[in-house]
Each structure stands twice: as C-alpha cells, then as structure tokens.
N, C-alpha and C positions, 0 to 999 in steps of 0.2 A: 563587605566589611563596613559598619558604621565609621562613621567620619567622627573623628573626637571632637570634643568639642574645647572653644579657645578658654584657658582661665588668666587671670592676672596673674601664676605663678608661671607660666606657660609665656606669656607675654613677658615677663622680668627676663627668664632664661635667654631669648631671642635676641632681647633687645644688648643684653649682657655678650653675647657673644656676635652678636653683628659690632656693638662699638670696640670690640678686642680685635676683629679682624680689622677694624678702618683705622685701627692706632698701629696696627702691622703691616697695612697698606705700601709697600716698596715702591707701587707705581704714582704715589702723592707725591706731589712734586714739591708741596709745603713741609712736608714731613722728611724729605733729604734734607732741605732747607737745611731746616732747624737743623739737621742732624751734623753736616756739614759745618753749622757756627758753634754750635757744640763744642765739635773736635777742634775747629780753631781758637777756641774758647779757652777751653783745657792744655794747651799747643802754649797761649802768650799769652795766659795770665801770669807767669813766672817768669816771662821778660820785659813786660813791662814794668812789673813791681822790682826790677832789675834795675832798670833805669829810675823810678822813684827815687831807690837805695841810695843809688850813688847821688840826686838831688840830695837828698836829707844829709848824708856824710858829708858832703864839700861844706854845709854849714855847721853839722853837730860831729867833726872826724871821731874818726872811732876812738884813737889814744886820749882822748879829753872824756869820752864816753865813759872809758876805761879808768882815766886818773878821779874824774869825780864818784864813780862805783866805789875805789879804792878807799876815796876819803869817808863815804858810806860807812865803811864798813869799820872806821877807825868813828868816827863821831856820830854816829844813828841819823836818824830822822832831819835833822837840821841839814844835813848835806844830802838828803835824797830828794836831788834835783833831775834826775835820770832816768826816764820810762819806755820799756815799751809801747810802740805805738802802731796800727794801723792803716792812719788816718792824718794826711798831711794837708795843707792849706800853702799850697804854691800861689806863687804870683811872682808876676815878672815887669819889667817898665820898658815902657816904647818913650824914647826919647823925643819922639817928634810926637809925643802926646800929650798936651794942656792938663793942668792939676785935674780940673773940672773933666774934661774928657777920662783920664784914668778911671774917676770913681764911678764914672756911669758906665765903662763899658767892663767885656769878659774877659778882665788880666788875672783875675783872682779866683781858686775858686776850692772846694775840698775833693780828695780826691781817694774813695776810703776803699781801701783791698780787704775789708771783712766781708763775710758769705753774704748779709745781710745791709749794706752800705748803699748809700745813698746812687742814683741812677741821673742825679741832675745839678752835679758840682756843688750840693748843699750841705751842710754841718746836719743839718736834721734830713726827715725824708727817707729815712730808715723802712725797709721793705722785705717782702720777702719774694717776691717774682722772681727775681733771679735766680734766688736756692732753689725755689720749685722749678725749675727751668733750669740750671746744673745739674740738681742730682734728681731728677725727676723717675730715674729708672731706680735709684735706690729709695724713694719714696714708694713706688708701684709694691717694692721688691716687701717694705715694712706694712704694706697694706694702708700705707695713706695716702693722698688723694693733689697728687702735682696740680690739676687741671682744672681745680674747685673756682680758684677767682674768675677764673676763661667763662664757664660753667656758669658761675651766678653774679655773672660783671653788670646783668640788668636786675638783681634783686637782692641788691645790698642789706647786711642788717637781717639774717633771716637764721631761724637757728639751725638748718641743714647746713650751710657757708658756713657757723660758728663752731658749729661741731667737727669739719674738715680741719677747718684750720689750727684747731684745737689739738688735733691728733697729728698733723703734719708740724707742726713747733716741735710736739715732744720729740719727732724724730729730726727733726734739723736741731737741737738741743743737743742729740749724740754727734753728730757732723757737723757741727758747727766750728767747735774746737781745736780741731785736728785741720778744720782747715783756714782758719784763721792764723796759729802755730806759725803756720809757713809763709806769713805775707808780716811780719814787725820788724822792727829795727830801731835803734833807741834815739830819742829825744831829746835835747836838754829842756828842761822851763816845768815849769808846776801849773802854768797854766792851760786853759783849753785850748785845742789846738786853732781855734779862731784869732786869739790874739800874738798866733805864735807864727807870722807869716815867715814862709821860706824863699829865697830867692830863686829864679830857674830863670833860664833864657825863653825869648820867645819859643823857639823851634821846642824846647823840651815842654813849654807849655802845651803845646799843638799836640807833643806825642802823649801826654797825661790826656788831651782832650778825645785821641785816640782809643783810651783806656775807658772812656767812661761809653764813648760811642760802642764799641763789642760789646758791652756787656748790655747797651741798652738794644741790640740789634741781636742779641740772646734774647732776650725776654722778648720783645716783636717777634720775631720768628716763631716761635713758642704757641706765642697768642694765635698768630695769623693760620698753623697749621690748626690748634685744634678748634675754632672758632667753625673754620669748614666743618670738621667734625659734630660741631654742637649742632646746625645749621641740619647738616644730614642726620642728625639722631630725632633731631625734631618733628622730622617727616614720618621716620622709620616708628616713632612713637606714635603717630598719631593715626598713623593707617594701623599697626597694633591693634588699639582702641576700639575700631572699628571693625575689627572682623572677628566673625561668630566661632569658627574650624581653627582647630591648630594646622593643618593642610596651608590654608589663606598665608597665616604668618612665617610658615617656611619657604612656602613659593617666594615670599616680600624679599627674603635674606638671600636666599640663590637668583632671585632676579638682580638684586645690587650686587652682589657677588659678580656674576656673570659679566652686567655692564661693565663695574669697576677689572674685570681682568683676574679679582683675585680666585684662588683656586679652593677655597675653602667652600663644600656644599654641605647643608644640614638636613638631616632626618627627621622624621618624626621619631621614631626610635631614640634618639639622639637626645631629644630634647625630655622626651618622658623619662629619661634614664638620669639625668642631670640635675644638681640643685641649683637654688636661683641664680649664684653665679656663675654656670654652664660647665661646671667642674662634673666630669664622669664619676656617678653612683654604680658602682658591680654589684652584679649577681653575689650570691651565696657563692657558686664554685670559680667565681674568677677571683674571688676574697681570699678561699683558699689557694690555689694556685699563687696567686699574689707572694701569700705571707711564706708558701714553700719555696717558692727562688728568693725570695729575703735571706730566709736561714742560709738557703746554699751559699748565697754569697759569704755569709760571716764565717765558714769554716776556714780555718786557717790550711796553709798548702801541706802539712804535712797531717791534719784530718782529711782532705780532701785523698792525700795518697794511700791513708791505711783504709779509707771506705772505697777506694776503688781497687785494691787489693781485696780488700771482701767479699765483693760482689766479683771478682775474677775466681777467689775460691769455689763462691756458690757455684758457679755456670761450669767449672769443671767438675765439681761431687756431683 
C-alpha cells in the first residue's frame, strides 16, 4: 500500500490533537499545579474579600451607609456620597516608623477584588492574566484562546495575539459582571479610591498582602504549566515540517504519547477522517446511524411505550 503523503492540513490535525492531549496530560506535574491553585483560588477568594469587608465597615459601618442612601433618596444627587466599590486602598502605621520611613516603604497599597484588578498593589495595572487563568476552561469551552499571552509572550504587537485577545475580552465581557457582583461593598467619598486611604492593622495588612500573592501565584502557575507546553509544541512542530509521510507524523505523536505515559495513540485513519481541529468527520452511514439514535432519544416515555407495543403486535401477527 502506498505511503500518503504528509500535507499542511495533515500537519495542523496532528499538531492540534497532540497539544489537546499535552493540556490533558494528568501526569504534568505543572498542570496539577495550576490545577490545584485553581481550586484554592476559587476556595478563598470569598474569605478574603470577607476580611477586606469588615476593613471597609469598621471605617464606612453599614447604618451610616444606610442613613446617607436614605438622605439620597430624599435630596438627589447632592447627597449621593455612597458607592459601591471593589477596590480599596488600605494602609496601616507602624509606630516605630519615621514620617520619611512610612512614605518609602509597603504600608499602603490598592487591593482590587474585580476579575480584571491589578496583580501589584497599584490603582492602575489593570490586566487580564488572571481571568484567563480563572476561567480559562470556560474560555476553551466559548472557543477563545486562555493561553494566547503564554503563546506570543516573545512577539508582542502581532495581529494573531490581537485577534485572541479580541475574542477572549468579548467573552470575559459576559463573566466579568457576575463575577465582580460578588466582591462590592459600599463606600463613602466621591473621590478615587487613592485619595480615600482606609485604616487596617499591620497583621490585616499582611493578610490583604496574602490576597494579591494567590492570585499572582495563579497566573505563575498558569504560565509555568503551559510555557512547558509551548516549548514541546515547538519541537512537535518542527519535526512536523520536516517529514515527507503522514506515517513519519503519527509515529512523532505516539512516540511522545508513549514517553509521556499518556494513553492516547493516533491512526492514520484517524487523522484522514478528521478536520483541522482533529474533531471526527463520519461516513455517510455513521451520519445516519447518528441522527437515528438523536430521534430515539427525543421520543417522549409514553411514544417510546405505544412504539414498543407496536412492534410487540407485529412479532405476534
């Protein structure tokens, strides 16, 4: 039997479903990682914005939050001194510390619970690393592209990068909101929250300092797992490149397969049958077969009883 021969569309499928198996790699030990900061992630973001809470209240209590709303709403605008906020600017004072000392060191700093907030105690520095690294499985799930900044961290400014992140905004744009919702608490002052310092103790400062370290030990994680992956795709691409046989580039994928442990082997079969993103193309009669167990399932339980009552009549007449 002739040996096929390799094409670039052939090469896309391969390369597509060898980086699917190394992002479901169970034996990466960077990839529990992340998985693991993840779930702690998700675990105590809602206790520490717990203890923020109660910072912001001991300074703005709720019934003064409550009584200026009220006057709100008796005088408009004049009295709407009262906002939600996400984003507070704690600071604390060490007594055994000189004016001059205070302003140079880390007493002060913002500390923002929005999906997209700062990762380095700054009022600006607004990013997106982190939502791509939260909700990164629901980015996969919408068809946009968590891993793009990992991806093109050495070719900034390119319109393949602008085009990612163009489409992964629109969907952190629907989650963003819902998940912001759950992290405000209201404020008093009309001004930004830089000029609006809160009081906290040291120790509660430490634990805010807490909050910004997870989240930036999310996004490291993140990187460090799929950086390996970028590293090994580089390879897998370039020997790709270089072989003539589609034969050559399935050996490439069950050799890494094999080494790496994972259990996934591909066919040539497999790969002919497949479009570029290695998603299975059926035959003509596995289309039908298909769309015939679709209908079955939509019958309802009392279609399903009078068609097997029918076919009981048949086999008796």
């Amino acid at each position: 039997m002739a040996r096929v021969k390799m094409n670039n569309e052939y090469r896309t499928k391969i390369k597509n479903l060898v980086r699917r198996s190394l992002d479901n790699d169970k034996g990466n030990d960077k990839r529990e990682t992340y998985l693991q900061h993840l779930e702690y992630t998700k675990e105590n973001y809602p206790i520490f914005f717990s203890k923020a809470k109660a910072i912001v209240q001991r300074s703005y209590p709720k019934e003064h939050c409550n009584t200026l709303q009220y006057f709100k709403s008796l005088y408009g605008s004049p009295c709407d001194v009262v906002a939600k906020d996400s984003c507070y600017y704690f600071a604390y004072t060490d007594n055994d510390m000189s004016e001059d000392d205070y302003n140079n060191n880390e007493v002060k700093k913002h500390f923002d619970f929005t999906l997209q907030g700062n990762l380095n105690g700054s009022e600006y520095g607004r990013q997106d690393d982190f939502a791509y690294a939260y909700f990164r499985d629901e980015l996969i799930q919408d068809e946009g592209n968590p891993d793009i900044n990992i991806e093109q961290e050495d070719n900034q400014n390119n319109p393949h990068l602008t085009k990612w992140q163009d489409k992964n905004s629109k969907i952190i744009d629907t989650l963003k909101d819902n998940f912001n919702d759950q992290f405000t608490c209201d404020v008093i002052g009309t001004s930004y929250c830089r000029s609006r310092a809160i009081a906290c103790t040291k120790e509660e400062f430490q634990i805010m300092n807490d909050f910004i370290i997870m989240k930036s030990e999310l996004v490291r994680t993140h990187q460090e797992w799929q950086r390996g992956i970028r590293e090994d795709m580089k390879d897998i691409v370039g020997a790709l490149k270089s072989y003539r046989y589609l034969d050559e580039g399935i050996q490439l994928a069950n050799d890494t397969f094999e080494s790496l442990s994972i259990d996934t082997r591909l066919e040539e079969s497999q790969i002919i049958r497949t479009n570029s993103t290695g998603l299975t193309l059926y035959n003509p009669e596995n289309v039908a077969s298909r769309i015939a167990e679709r209908r079955k399932a939509k019958l309802t339980r009392e279609e399903k009883i009078a068609l097997f009552k029918e076919q009981q009549s048949s086999v008796m007449n």
